[in-house]
Backbone atoms as SQL, in Angstrom:
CREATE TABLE atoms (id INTEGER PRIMARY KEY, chain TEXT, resi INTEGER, resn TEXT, atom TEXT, x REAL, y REAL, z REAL);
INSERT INTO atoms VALUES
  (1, 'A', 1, 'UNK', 'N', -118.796, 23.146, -30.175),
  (2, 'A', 1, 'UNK', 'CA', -117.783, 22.201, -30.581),
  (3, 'A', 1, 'UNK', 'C', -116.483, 22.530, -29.843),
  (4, 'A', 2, 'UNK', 'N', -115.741, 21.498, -29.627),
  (5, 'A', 2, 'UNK', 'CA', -114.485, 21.574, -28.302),
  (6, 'A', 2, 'UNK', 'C', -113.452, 21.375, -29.001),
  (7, 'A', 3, 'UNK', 'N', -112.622, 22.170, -29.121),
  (8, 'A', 3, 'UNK', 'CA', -111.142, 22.066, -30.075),
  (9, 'A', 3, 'UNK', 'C', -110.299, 20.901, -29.136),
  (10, 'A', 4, 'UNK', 'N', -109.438, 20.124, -29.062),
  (11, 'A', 4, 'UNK', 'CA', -108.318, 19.153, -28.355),
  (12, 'A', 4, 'UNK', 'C', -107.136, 20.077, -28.223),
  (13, 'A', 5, 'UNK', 'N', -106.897, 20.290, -26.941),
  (14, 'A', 5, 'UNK', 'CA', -105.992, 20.945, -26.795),
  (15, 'A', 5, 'UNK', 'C', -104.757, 20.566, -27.965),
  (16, 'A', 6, 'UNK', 'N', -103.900, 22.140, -27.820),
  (17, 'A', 6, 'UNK', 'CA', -102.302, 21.678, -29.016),
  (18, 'A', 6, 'UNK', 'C', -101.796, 20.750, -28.308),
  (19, 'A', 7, 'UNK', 'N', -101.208, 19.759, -29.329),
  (20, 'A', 7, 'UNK', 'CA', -100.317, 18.617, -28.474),
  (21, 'A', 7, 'UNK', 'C', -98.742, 19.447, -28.949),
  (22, 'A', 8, 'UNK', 'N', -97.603, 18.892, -27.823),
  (23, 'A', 8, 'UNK', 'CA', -96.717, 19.616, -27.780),
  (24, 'A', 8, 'UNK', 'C', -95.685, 18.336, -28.826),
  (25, 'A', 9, 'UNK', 'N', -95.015, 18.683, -29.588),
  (26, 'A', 9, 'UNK', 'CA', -94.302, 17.839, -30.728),
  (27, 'A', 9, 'UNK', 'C', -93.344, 17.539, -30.017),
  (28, 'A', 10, 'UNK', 'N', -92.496, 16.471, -29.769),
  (29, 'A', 10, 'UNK', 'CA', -91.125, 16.394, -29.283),
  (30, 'A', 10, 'UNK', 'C', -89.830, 16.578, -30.070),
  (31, 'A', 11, 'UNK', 'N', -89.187, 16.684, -29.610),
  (32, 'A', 11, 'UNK', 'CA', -87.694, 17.277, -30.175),
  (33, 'A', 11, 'UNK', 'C', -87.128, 16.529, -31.023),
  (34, 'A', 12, 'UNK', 'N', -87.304, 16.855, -32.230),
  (35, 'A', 12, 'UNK', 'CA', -86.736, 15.666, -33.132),
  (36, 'A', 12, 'UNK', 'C', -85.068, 15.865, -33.698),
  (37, 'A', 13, 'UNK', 'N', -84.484, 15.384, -33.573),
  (38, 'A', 13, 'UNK', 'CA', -82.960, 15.497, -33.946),
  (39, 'A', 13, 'UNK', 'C', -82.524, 14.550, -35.173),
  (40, 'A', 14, 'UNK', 'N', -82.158, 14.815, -36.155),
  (41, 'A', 14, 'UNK', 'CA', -81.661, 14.692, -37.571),
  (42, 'A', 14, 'UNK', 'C', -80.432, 13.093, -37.058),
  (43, 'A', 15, 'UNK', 'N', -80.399, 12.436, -37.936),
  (44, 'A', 15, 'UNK', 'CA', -79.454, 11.542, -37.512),
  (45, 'A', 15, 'UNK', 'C', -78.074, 11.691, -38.033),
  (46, 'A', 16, 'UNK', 'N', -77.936, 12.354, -38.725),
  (47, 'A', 16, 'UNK', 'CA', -76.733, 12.780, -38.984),
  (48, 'A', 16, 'UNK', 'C', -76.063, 13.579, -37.854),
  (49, 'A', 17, 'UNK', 'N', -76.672, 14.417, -37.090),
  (50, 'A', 17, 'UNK', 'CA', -76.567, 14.897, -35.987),
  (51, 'A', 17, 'UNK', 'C', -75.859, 14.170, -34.965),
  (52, 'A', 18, 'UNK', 'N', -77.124, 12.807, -34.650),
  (53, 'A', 18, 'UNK', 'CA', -76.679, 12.067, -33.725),
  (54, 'A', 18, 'UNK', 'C', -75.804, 11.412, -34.098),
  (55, 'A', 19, 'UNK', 'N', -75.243, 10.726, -35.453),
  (56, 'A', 19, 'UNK', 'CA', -73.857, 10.179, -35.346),
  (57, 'A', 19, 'UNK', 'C', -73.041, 11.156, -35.224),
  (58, 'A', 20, 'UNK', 'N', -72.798, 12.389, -35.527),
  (59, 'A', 20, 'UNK', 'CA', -72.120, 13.350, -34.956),
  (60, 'A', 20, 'UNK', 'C', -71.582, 13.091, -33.157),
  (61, 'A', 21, 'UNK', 'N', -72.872, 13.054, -32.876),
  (62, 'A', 21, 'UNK', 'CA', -73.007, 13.170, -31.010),
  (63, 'A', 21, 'UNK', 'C', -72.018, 11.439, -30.948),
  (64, 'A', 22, 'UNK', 'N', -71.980, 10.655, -31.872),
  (65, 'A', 22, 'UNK', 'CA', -71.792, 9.431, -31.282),
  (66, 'A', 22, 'UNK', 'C', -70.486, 9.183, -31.479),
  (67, 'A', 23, 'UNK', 'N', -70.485, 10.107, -32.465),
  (68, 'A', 23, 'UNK', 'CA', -68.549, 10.013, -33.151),
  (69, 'A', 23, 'UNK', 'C', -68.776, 8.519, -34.343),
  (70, 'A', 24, 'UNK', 'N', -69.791, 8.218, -34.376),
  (71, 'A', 24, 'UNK', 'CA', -69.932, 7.124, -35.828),
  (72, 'A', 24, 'UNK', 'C', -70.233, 8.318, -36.925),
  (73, 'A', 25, 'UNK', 'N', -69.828, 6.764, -37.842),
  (74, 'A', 25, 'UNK', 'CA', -69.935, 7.070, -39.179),
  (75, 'A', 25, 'UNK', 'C', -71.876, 7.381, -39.944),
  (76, 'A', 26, 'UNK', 'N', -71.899, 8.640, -40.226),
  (77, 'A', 26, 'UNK', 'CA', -73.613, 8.561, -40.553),
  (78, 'A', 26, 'UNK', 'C', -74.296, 7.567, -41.612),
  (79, 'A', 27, 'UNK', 'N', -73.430, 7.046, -41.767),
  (80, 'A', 27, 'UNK', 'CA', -73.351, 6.141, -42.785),
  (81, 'A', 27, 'UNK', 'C', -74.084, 5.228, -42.244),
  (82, 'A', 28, 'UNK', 'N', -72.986, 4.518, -41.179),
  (83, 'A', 28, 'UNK', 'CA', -73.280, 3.203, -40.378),
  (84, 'A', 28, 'UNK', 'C', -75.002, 3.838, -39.200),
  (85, 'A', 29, 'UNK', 'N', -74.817, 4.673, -39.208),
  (86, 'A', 29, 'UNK', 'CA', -76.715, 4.873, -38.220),
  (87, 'A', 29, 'UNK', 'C', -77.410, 4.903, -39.246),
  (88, 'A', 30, 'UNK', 'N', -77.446, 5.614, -40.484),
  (89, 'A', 30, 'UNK', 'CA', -78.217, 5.380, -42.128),
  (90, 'A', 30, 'UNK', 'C', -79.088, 4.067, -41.889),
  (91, 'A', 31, 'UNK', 'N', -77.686, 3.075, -42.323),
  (92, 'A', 31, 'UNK', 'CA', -78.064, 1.684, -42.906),
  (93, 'A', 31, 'UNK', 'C', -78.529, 0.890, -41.523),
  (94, 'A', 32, 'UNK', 'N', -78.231, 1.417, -40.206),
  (95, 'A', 32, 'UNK', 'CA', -79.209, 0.634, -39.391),
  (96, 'A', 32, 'UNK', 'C', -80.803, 0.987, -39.332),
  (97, 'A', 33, 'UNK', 'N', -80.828, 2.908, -39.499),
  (98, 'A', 33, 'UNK', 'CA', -82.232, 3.257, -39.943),
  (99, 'A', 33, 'UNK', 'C', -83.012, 2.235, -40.869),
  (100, 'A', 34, 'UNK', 'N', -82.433, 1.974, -41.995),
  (101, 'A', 34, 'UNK', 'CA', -83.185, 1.276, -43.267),
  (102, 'A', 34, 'UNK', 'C', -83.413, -0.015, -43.010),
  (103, 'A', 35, 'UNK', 'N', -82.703, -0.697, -41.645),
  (104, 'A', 35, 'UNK', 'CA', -82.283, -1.938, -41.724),
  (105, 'A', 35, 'UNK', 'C', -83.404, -2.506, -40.459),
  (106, 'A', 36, 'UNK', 'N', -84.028, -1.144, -39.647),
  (107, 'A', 36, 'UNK', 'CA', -84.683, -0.882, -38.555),
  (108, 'A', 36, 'UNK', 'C', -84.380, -1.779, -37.300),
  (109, 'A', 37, 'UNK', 'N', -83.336, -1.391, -37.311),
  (110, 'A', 37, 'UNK', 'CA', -82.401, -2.052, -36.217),
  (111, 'A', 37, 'UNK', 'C', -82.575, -1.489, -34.861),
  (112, 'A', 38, 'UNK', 'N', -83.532, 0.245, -35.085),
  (113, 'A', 38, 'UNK', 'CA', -83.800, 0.704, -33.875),
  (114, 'A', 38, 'UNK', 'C', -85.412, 1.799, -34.361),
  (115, 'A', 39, 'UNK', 'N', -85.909, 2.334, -33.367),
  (116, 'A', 39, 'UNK', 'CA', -87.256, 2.909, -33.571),
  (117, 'A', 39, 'UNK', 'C', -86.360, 4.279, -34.039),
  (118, 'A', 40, 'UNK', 'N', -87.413, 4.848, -34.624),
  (119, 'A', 40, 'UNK', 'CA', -86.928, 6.075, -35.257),
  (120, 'A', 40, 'UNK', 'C', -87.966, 6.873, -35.656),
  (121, 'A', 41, 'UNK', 'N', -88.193, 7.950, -36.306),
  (122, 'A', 41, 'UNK', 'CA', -89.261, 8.687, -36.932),
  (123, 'A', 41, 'UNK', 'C', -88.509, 9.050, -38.364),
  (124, 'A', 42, 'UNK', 'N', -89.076, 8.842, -39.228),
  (125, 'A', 42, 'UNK', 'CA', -89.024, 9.399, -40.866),
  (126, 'A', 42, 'UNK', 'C', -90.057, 10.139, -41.632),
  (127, 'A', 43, 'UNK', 'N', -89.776, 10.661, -41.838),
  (128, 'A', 43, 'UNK', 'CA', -90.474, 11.826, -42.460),
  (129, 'A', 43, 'UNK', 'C', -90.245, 12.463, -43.705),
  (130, 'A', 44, 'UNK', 'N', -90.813, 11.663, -44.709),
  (131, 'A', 44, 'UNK', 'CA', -90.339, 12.009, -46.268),
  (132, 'A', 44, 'UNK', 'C', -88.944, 11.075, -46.002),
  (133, 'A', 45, 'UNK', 'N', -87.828, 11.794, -46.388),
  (134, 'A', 45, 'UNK', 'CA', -86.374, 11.009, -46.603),
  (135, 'A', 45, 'UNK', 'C', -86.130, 10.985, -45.637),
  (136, 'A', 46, 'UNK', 'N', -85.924, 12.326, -44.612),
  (137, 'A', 46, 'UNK', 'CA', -85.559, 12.222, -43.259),
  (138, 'A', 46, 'UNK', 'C', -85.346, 11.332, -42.719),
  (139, 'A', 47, 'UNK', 'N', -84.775, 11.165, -41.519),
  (140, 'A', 47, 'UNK', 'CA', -84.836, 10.518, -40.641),
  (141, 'A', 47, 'UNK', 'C', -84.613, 11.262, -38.795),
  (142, 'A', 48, 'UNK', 'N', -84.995, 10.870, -38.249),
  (143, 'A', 48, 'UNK', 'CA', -85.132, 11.409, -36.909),
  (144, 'A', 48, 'UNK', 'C', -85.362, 10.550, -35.987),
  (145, 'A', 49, 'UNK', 'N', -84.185, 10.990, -34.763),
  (146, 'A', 49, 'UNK', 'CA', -84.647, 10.393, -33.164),
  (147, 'A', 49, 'UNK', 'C', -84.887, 11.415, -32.408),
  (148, 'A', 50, 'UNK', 'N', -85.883, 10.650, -31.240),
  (149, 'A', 50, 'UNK', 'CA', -86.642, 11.450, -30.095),
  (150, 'A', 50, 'UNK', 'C', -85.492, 11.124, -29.166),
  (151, 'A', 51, 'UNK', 'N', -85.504, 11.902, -27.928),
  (152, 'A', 51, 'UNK', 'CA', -84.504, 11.669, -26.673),
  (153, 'A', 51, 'UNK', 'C', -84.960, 9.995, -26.216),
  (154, 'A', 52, 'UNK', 'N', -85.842, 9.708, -25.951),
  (155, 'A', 52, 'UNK', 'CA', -86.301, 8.426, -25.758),
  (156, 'A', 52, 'UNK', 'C', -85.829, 7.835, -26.915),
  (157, 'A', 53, 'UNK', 'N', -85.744, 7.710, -27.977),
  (158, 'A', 53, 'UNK', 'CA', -85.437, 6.887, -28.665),
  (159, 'A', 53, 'UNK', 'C', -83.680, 7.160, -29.054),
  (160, 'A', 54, 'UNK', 'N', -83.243, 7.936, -28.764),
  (161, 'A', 54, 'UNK', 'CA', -81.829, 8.386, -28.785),
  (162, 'A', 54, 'UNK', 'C', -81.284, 7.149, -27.668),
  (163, 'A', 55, 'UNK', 'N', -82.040, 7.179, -26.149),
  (164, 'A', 55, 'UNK', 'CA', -81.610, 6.582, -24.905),
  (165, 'A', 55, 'UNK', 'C', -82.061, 5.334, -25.533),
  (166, 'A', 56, 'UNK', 'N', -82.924, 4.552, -26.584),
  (167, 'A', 56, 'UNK', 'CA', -82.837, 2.796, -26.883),
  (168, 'A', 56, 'UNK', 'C', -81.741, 2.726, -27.561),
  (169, 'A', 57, 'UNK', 'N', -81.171, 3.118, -28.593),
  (170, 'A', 57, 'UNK', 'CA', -80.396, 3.466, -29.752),
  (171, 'A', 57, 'UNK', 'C', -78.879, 3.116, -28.820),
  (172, 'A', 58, 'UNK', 'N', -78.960, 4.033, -27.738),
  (173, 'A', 58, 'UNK', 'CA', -77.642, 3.763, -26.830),
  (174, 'A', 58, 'UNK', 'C', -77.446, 2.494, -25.974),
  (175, 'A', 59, 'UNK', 'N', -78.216, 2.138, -26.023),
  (176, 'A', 59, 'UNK', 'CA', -78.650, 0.863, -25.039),
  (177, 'A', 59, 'UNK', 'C', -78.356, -0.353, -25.930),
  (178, 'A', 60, 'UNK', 'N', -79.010, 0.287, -27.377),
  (179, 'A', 60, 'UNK', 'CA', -78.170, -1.102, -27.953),
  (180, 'A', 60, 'UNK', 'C', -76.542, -1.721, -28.712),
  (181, 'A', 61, 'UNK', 'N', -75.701, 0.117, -28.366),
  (182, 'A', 61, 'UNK', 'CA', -74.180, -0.263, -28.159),
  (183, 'A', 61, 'UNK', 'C', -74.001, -0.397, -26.534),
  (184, 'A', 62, 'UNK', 'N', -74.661, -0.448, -25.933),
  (185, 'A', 62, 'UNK', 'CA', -74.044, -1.122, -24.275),
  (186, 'A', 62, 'UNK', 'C', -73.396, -2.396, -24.528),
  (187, 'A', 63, 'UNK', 'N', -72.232, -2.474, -23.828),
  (188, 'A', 63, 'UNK', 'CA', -71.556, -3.607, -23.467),
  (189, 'A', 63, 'UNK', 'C', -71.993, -3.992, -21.922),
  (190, 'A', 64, 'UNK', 'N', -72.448, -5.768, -21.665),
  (191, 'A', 64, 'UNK', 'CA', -72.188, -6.124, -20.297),
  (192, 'A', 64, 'UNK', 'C', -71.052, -6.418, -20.095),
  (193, 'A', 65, 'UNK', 'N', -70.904, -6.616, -18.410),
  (194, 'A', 65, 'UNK', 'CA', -69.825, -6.683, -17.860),
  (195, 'A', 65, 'UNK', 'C', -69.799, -8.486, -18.001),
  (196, 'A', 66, 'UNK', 'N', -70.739, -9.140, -18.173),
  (197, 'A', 66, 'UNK', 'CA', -70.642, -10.768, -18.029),
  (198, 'A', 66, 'UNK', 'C', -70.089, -10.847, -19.908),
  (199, 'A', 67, 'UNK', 'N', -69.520, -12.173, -20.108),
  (200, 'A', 67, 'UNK', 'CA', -69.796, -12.545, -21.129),
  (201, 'A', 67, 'UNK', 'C', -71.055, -13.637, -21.508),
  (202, 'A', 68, 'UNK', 'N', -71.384, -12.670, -22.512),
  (203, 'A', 68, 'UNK', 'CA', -72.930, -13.390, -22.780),
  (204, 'A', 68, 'UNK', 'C', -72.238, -13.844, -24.608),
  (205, 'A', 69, 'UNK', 'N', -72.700, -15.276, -24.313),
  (206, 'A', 69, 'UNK', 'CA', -72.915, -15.529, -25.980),
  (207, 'A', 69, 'UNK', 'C', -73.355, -15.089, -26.861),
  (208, 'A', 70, 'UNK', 'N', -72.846, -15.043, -28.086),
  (209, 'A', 70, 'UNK', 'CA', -73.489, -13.985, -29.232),
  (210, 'A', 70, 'UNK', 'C', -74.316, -15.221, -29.748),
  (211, 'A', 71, 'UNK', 'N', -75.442, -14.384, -30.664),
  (212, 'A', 71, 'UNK', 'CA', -76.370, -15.757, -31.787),
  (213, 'A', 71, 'UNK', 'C', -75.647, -16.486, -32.446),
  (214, 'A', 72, 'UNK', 'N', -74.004, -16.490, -33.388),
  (215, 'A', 72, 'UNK', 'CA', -73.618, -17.104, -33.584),
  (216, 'A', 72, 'UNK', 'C', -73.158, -18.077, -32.902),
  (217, 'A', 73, 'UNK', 'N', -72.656, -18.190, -31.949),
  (218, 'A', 73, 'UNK', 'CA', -71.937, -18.879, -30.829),
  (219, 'A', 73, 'UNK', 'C', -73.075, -20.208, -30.152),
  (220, 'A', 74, 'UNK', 'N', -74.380, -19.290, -29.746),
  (221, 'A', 74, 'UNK', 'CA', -75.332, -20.065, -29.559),
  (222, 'A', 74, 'UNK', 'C', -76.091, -21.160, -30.709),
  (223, 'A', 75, 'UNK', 'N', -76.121, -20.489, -31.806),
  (224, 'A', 75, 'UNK', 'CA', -76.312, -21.274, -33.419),
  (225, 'A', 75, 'UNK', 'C', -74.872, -22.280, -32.728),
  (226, 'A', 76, 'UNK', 'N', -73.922, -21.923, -33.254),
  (227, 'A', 76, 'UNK', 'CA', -73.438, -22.957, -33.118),
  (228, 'A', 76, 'UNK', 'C', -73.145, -24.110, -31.830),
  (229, 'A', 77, 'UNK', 'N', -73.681, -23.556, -30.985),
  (230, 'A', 77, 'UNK', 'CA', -73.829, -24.736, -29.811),
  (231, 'A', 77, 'UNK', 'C', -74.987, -25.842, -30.312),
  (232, 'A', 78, 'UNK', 'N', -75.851, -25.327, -30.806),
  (233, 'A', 78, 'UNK', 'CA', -77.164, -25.609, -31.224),
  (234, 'A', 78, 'UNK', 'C', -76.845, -26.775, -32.126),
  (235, 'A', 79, 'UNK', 'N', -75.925, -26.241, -32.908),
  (236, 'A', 79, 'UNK', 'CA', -75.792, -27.205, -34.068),
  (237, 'A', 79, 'UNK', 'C', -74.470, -28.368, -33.917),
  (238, 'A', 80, 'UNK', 'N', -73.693, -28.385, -32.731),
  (239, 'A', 80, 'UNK', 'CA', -72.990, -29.316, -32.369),
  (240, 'A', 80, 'UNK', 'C', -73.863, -30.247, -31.336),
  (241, 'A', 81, 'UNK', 'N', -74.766, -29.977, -30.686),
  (242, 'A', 81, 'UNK', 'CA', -75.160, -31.207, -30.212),
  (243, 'A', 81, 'UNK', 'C', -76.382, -31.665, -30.991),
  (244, 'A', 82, 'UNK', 'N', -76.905, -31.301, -32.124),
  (245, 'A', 82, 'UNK', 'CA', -77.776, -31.723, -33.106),
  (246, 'A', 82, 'UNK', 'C', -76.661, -32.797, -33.421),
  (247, 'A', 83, 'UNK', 'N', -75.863, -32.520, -34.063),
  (248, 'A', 83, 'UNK', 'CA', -74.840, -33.138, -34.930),
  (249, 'A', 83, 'UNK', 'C', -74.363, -34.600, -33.692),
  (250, 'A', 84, 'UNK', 'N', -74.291, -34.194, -32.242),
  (251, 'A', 84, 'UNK', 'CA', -73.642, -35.334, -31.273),
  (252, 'A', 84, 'UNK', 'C', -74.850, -36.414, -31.374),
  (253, 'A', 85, 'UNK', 'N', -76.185, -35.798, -31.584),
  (254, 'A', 85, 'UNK', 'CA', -77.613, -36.584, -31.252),
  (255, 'A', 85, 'UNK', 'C', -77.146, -37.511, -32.385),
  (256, 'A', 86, 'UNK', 'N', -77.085, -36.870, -33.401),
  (257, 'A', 86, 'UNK', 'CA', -77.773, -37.751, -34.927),
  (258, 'A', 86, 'UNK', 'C', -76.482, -38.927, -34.734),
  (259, 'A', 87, 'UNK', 'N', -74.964, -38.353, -35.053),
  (260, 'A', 87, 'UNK', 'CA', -73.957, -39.443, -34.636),
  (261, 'A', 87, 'UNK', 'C', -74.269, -40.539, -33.776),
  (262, 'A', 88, 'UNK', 'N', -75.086, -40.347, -32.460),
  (263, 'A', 88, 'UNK', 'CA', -75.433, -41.108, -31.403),
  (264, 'A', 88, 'UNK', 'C', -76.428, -41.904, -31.707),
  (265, 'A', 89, 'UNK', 'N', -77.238, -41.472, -33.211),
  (266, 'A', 89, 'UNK', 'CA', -78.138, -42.553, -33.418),
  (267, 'A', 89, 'UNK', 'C', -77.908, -43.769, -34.399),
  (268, 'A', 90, 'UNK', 'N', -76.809, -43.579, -35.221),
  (269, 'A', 90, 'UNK', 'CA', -76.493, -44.183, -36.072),
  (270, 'A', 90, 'UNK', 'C', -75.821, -45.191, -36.229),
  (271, 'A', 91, 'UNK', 'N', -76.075, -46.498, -36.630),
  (272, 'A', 91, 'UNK', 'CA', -75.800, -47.696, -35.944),
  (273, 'A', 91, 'UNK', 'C', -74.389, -47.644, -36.293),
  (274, 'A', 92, 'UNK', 'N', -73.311, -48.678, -35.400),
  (275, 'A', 92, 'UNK', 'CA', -71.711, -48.690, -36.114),
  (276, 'A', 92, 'UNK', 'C', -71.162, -49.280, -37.100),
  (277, 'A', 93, 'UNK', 'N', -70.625, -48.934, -38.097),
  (278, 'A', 93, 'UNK', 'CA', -70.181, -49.446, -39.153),
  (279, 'A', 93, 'UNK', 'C', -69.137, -50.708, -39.093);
């Protein structure tokens, strides 16, 4: 019988930690944990990021250099030319 080699565990870092590293509030990385706003590992209460998942986590406070519309902005584009259509169908009073 052939044992599987040990697999090597990766480095797990506490998130309290990493808002430390981020200068946020552990609060505010908490409630995105619960909210799973990013990948993570939990373990019992814990919570934990891998370096890979530390580097998505950062990626999703990146700012671009373009301005890109937020979902609200786009919702509301969405919903002003809904609103120009229906006006445009409605006979004149």
């Amino acid at each position: 019988m052939t044992h599987a080699p040990p697999t090597t565990l990766p480095q797990l870092t506490p998130l309290a930690d990493v808002a430390k590293l981020l200068r946020i509030p552990p609060r505010r990385l908490a409630d995105r944990a619960r909210a799973r706003q990013f990948t993570h590992i939990r373990i019992g209460k814990e919570r934990y990021v891998t370096a890979e998942q530390l580097d998505l986590l950062l990626k999703t406070y990146e700012v671009s250099p373009t301005s890109v519309k937020s979902a609200r902005e786009k919702a509301l584009d969405e919903t002003r030319e809904r609103l120009a259509r229906s006006r445009s169908r409605r006979p004149a009073a």
